[in-house]
N, C-alpha and C positions, 0 to 999 in steps of 0.2 A: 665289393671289398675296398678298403681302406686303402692307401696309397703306405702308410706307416704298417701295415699289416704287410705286405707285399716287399717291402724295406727290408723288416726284422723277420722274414719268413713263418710270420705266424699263420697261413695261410700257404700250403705249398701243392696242394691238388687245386688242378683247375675246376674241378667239378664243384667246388667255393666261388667260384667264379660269377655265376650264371643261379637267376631264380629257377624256384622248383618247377617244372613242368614245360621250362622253356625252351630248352633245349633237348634232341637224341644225344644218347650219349653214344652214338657211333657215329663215323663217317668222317670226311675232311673236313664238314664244315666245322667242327666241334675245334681241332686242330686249329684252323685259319682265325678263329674266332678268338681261341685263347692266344693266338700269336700276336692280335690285333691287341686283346687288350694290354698283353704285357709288352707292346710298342709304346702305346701312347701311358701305362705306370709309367718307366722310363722317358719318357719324351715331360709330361708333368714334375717328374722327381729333377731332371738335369734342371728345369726351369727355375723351379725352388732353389734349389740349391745354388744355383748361379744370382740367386738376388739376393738369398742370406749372405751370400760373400761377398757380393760390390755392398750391402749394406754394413756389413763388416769389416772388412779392408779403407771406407770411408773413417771412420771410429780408429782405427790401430795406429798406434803413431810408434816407431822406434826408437826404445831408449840405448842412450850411449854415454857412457862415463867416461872420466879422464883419471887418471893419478891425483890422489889428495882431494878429491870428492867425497865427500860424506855421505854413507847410503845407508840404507837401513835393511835387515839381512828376515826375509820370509823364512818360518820355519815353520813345523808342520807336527802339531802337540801329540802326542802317542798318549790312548789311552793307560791311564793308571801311572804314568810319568810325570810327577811334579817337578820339571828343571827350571821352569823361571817364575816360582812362584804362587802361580795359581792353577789350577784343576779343573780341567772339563772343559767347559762353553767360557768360564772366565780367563783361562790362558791366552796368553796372546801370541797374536798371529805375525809381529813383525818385531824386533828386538835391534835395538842400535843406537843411534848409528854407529857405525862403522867407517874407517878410513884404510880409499883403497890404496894399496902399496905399488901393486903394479897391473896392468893388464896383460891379459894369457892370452886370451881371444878375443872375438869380438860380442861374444856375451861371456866371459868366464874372466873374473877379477879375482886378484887376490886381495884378501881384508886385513886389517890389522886387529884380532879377535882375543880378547883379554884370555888368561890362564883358567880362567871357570868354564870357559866351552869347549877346551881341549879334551880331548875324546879317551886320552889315558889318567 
């Protein structure tokens, strides 16, 4: 079985486990067998995943704004919704920029957003 199978549970009897004829399907060793394998999934899957993330967290840099920085504002096109313009695949996906007024938090800025994107 797949390690992505065992993940997403598309494989959830042990009896998927093990080729045909290889094993009885009674007794402990069938047990210890299937506990072995699904030590070392997990012992594989933490590995993986701990080198996609140091290879990942390498890559990530944190952005930080100040007041009166100019940023450009992601928004996210709704089927059938013409509001900036174009439709479908040709819409765009950042709109701006924008100037911020003040910071909320430390990711949440307030914009200065013209009268046509106000929501009434």
């Amino acid at each position: 079985m797949a390690l992505f199978e065992e993940l997403y549970g598309w494989c959830t009897s042990p009896i998927g486990w093990f080729e045909v004829g290889e094993v009885a399907l009674i007794g402990p060793e069938l047990v210890h067998e299937a506990m072995e394998k699904v030590r070392l999934i997990r012992e594989r899957l933490k590995t993986t995943q701990s080198q996609r993330k140091s290879y990942a967290d390498v890559r990530r840099k944190d952005l930080e704004f100040e007041v009166n920085d100019w940023v450009y504002l992601k928004i996210s096109p709704m089927k059938g919704v013409m509001r900036f313009g174009k439709k479908w695949k040709l819409s765009p996906h950042y709109v701006g920029p924008y100037q911020i007024l003040r910071r909320i938090d430390k990711v949440a800025y307030e914009l200065e957003l013209p009268s046509a994107l106000s929501p009434c």
